[in-house]
N, C-alpha and C positions, 0 to 999 in steps of 0.2 A: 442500637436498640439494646443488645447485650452488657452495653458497658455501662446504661443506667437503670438496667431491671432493679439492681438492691434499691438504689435509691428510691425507682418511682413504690417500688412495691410497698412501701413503710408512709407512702404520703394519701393522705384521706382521699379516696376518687370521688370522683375522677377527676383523675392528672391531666392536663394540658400541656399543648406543646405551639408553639407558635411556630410560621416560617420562617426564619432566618437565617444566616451567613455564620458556615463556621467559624468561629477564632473572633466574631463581630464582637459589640457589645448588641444582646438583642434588646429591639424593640417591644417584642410582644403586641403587635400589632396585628388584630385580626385577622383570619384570611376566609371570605368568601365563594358563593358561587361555586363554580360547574369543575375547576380546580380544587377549590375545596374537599368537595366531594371524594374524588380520584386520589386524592393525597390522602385520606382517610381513607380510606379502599386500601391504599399500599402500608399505611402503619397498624392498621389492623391485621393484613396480611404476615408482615415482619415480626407481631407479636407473637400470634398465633405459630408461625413457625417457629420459632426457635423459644416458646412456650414461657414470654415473656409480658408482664401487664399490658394491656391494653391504654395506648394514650388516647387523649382524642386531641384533632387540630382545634388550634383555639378559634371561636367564631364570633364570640361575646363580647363584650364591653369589661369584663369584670376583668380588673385586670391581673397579671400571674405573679405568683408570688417569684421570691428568689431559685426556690428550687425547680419551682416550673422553667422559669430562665436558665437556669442550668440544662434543664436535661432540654430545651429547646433547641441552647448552642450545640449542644451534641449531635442532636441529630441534623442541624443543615439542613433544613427542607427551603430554605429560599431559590437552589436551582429549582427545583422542581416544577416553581409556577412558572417558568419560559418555557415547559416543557409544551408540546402540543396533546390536547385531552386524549389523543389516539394512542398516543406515547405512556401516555400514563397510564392508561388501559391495559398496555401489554405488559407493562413493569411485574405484576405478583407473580406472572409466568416464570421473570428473571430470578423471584425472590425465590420461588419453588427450589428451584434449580441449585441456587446457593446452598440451601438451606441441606441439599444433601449431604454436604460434605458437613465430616465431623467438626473441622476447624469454625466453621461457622457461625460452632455453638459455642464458641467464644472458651473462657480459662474453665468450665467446668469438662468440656468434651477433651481438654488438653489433660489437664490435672486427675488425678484420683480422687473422688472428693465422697467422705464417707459420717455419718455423722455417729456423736459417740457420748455417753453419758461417763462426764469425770469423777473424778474422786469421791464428789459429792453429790450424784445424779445431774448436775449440771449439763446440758448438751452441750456439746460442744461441734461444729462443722471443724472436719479437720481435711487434708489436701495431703497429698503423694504424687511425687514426678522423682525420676531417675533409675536405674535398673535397683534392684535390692542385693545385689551383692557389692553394692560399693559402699565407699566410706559415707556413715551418714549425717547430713547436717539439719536441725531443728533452727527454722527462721522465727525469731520473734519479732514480730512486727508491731509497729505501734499499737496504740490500747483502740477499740472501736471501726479501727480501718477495715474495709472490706477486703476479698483478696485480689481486688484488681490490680489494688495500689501495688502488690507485693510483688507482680504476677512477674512482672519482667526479672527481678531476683530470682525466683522460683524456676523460670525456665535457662537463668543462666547457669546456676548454680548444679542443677539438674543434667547439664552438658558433660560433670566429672563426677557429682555424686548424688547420692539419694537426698532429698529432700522433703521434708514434711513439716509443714505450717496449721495453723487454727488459729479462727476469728473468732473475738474475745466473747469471752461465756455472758450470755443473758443478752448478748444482743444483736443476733444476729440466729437467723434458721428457727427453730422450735426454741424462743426465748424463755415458755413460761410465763404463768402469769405473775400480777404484783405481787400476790403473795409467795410467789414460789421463789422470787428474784430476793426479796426481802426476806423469805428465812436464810439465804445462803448467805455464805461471806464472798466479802468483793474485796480483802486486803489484798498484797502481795503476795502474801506466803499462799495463799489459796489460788491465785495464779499463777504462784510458779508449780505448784503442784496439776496445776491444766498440765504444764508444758510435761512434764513426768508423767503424767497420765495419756497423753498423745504421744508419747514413744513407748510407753507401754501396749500400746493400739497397734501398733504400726511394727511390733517386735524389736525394737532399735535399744539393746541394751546400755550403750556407749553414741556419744554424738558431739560434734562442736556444735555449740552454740554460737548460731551469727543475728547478732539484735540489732535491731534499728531503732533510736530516738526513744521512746519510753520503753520499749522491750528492752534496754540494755537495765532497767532495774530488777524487771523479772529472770533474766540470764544469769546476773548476780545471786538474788537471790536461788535459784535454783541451785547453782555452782555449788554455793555453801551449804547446801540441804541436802544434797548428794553426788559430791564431788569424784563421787567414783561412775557418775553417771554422765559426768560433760566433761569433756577429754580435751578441750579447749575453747576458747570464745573471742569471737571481736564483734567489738563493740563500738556500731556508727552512730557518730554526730547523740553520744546519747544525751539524756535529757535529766540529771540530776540531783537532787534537794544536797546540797551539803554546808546548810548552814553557813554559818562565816569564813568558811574556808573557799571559796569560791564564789564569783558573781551570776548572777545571772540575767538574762536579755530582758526588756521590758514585753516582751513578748511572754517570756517565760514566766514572767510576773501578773501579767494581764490571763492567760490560760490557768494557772492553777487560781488563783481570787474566784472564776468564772465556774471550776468545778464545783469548789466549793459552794458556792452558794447552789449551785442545780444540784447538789447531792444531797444539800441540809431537806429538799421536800419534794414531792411533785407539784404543790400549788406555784413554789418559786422556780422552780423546772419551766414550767406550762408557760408563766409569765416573762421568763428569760426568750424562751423560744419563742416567742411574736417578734423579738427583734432581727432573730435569724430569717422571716420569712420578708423581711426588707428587701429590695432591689439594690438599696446602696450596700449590702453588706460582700457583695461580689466586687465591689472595685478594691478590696484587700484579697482574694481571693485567684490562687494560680487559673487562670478558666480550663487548662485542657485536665487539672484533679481535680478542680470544686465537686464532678460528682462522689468522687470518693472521699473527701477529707469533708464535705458537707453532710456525709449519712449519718453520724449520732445526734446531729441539729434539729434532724426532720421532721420530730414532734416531740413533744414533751415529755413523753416515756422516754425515749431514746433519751434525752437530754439527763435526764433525771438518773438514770443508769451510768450513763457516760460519767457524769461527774462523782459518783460513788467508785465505779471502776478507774477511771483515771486520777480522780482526783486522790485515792490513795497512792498511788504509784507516784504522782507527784509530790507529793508529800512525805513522803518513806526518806527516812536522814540512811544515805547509801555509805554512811562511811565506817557502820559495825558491819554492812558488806565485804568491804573491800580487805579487811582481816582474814577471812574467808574463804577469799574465794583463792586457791593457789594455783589457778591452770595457766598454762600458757595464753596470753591475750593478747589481742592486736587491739589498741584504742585509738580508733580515726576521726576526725574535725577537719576543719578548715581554720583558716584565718580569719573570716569573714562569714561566719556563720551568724546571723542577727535573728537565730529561732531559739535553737541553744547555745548558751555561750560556752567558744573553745574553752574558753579556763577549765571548765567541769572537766572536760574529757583531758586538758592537763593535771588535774589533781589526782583523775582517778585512776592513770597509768604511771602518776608518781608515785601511790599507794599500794597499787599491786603487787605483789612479788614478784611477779616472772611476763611483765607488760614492755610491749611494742609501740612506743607511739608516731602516728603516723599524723603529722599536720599539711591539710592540700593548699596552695596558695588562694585555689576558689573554690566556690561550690556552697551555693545556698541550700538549705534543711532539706527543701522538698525535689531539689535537684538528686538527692543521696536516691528519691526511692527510680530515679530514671535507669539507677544498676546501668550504666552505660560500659563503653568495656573498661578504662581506665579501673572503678570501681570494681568490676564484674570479676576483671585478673589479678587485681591486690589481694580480693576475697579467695579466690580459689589458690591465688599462689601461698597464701600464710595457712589454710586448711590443711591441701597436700602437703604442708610441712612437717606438721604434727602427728607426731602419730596416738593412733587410737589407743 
């Protein structure tokens, strides 16, 4: 229930959730009757405790869009209807009980999570994990992603040093409205100055920067805007424009065409995003992230946003960057990366001054943000290297 509040909360209610099998493809098929019932009883329960939207079970004919199906597979309600009605009955008791415990309330009761007006009154939600007397590191995480995606880095990284992340300005917490989105700047330079202004939050004078996939242009550009402010940086599997000096995936090609066009309006926003609420658009889609890597799709604001925020970042030619930027860096890919192509992340450590490249035999895009340990201890062992 916690791991798709962002999402449900940004989808016009009321949300539906159908019974099905986690990991399935769901059906979205109805669920009636005296089970019904009882299973509503328990997800209203679940929301209310841990102070997260209310779904309802689906009972109707109409049928769910893509993101209903998402947060459907998530929550697994297909045991439930073998349960006996007496069983289900007793279930909110169970829920009560959980719900005490802090962990329960999922990456916010974990993390520090504090909300802050940037540079340019921008809000921004920003996160803190790790003692504050350690060395500290600033996660950029990709453009739009919630901090679920991030959460698992977050509490590795957290294991040896301080950490502090935020999710990108205008969409996400007290967004603003369109006019407030639309007077502010969405380039680069104006998010890496978030990231400057989230360590200025948090008191972190000096910090490595660890970026993931489009944050390694924002890191960039930070490095070189106040290079006595990032003491070092690595930069995974990142995502960047550099003209004919390197190739890119048709993936990479297919995402930045797709910003662009949702950033030129909200009307072509609005009309993009009908195709997001398709049921076929989940069979390209990882099912245990589709709810995190589907939250800037969710409606047509988001959409229209996302593509003005990402699609500069995609766009930004990184290679008056890399002049710039002189800190110690680790640049990691794979061989087999078909989201960004490893060339990028080879050009950009042949460019660098003082770059470490690290190519993995495997490991797809969204495999990077699993932070598993392999990843977990390359990151921590090239940090504690460096010194502040």
């Amino acid at each position: 229930m916690l791991s798709v509040a962002p999402l449900a909360s940004v989808l016009d209610a009321p949300v539906r959730a159908a019974a099905t099998g986690s990991g399935a493809a769901p059906s979205g098929r109805p669920t009636r009757g005296e089970r019904g019932d009882e299973i509503q009883a328990l997800l209203d329960r679940l929301a209310d405790a841990v102070a997260a939207p209310r779904v309802l079970l689906h009972r109707d004919d109409v049928p769910l869009s893509a993101f209903e199906l998402i947060i459907s597979d998530r929550l697994a309600l297909a045991s439930l209807l073998e349960l006996p009605p007496e069983v289900l009955r007793a279930m909110p008791r169970e829920v009560d009980e959980i719900a005490k415990h802090p962990r329960a309330h999922g990456v916010e009761a974990v993390l520090a999570r504090s909300e802050i007006a940037s540079w340019d009154g921008s809000r921004l939600r920003i996160y803190v994990d790790g003692p504050s007397d350690r060395k500290a590191v600033v996660l950029v995480t990709a453009c739009g992603m919630p901090i679920g995606l991030c959460e698992p880095w977050m509490r590795r990284l957290a294991q040896d040093f301080r950490v502090v992340t935020w999710e990108s300005r205008g969409l996400f917490g007290a967004m603003g409205t369109a006019e407030e989105f639309d007077a502010r700047a969405h380039d680069v330079e104006a998010q890496a100055r978030d990231l400057l202004a989230v360590m200025d939050h948090v008191g972190v004078e000096r910090a490595h920067a660890a970026a993931l996939c489009g944050g390694a242009v924002i890191a960039l550009a930070a490095a070189g805007m106040a290079p006595e402010r990032i003491s070092s940086m690595s930069l995974w599997h990142g995502d960047y424009e550099l003209g004919q000096d390197a190739p890119k995936t048709q993936h990479q090609r297919d995402v930045q065409t797709l910003m662009a066009m949702a950033g030129r309006g909200r009307a072509q926003a609005a009309g993009l995003q009908k195709m997001f609420r398709r049921p076929s658009v989940l069979a390209k889609v990882r099912a245990d992230m589709a709810h995190h890597v589907m939250y800037p799709y969710a409606s047509g604001e988001l959409l229209y946003r996302y593509g003005r925020l990402n699609g500069t970042i995609m766009e930004h030619d990184c290679r008056p960057l890399l002049d710039r930027a002189g800190q110690p860096t680790l640049v990691v890919t794979s061989h087999d990366d078909e989201t960004a192509h490893p060339e990028g992340s080879r050009y950009v450590a042949g460019k660098l001054p003082r770059a470490e490249l690290h190519v993995g035999e495997h490991g797809d895009h969204l495999s990077l943000f699993e932070a598993g340990s392999r990843l977990g201890d390359l990151a921590a062992g090239f940090i504690a290297s460096e010194a502040n």
